[in-house]
C-alpha positions as CSV (number, residue, x, y, z in Angstrom):
1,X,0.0,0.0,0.0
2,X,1.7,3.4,-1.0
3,X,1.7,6.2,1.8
4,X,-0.9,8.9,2.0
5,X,0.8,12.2,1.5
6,X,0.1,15.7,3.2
7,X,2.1,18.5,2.2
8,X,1.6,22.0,3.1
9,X,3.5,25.7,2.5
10,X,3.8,28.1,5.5
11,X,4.6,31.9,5.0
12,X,7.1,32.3,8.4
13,X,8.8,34.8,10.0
14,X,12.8,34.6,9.9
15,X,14.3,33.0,11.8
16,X,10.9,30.4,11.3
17,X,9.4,28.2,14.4
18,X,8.7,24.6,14.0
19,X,7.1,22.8,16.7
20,X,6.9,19.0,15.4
21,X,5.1,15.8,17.4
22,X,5.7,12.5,16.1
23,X,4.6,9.2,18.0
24,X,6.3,7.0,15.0
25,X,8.5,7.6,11.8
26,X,11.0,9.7,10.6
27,X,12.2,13.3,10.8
28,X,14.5,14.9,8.1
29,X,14.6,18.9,8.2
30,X,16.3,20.4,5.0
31,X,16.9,24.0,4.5
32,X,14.9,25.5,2.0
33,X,13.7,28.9,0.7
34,X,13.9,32.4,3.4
35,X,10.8,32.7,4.5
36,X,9.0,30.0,3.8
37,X,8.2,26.5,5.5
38,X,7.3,23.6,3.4
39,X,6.1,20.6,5.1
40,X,5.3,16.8,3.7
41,X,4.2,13.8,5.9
42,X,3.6,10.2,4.6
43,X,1.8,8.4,6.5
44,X,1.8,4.9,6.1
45,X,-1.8,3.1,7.0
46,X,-0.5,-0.3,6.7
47,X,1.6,-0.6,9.5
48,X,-0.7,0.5,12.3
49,X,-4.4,2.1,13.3
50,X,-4.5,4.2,10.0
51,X,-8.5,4.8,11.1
52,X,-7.5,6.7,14.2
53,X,-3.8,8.1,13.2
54,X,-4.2,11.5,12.4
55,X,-1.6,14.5,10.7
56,X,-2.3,17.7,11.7
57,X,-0.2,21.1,10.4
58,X,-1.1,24.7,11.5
59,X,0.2,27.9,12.1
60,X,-0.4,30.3,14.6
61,X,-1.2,33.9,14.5
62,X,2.4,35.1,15.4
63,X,3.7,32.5,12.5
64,X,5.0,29.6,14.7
65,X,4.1,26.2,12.3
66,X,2.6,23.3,14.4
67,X,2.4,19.8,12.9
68,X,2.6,16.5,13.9
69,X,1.1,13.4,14.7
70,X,-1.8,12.2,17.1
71,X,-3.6,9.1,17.7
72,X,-7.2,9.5,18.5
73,X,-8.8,6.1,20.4
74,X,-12.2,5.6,21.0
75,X,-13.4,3.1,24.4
76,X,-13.1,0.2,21.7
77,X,-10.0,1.0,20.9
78,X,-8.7,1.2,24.6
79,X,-9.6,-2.8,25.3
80,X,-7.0,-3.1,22.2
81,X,-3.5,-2.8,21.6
82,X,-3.7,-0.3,18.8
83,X,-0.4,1.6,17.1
84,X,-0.2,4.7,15.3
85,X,0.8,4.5,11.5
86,X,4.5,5.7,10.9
87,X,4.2,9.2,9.5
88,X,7.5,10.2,8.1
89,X,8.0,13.8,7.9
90,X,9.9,16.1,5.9
C-alpha cells in the first residue's frame, strides 16, 4: 500500500518556528527557501491504526508552524492494543 501524502507551505517569519510531534517515523529537516516552510508527511496506514492516526499542520497567529502526529482512540479501541501509522515527515 503506498503512503498517503500531506504537504503543506507556511509563510514564516525569519528565523521560522517549528514545533513537530511525532509518536512513530521519521524526521529529516532540510533547509529550504527564506521565508518560507514547506512541510510533507507520509503516513503509512499499513503498518498500524491508520482509522484513528491523524496529521495535523497549523500555524499560529504570530507564525509559529505546528504539525505533527496524534492518535485518537475511542473506548473500543482502549480494550485493544492499537499503534499509530509511521508518519515520516519532511
Amino acid at each position: 500500500m503506498s503512503p498517503e501524502t500531506m504537504e503543506q507551505e507556511f509563510a514564516v517569519p525569519v528565523p521560522a518556528c517549528l514545533q513537530l510531534t511525532t509518536l512513530r517515523g521519521t524526521v529529516q529537516i532540510s533547509p529550504g527557501t527564506s521565508g518560507t516552510l514547506r512541510l510533507i508527511a507520509r503516513k503509512h496506514d499499513g503498518d498500524g491504526n491508520g482509522s484513528a492516526t491523524r496529521v495535523f499542520m497549523e500555524q499560529d497567529p504570530d507564525g509559529r508552524v505546528s504539525a505533527g502526529t496524534r492518535l485518537e482512540r475511542s473506548r473500543w479501541d482502549l480494550l485493544h492494543l492499537t499503534s499509530p501509522c509511521l508518519v515520516d515527515y519532511q
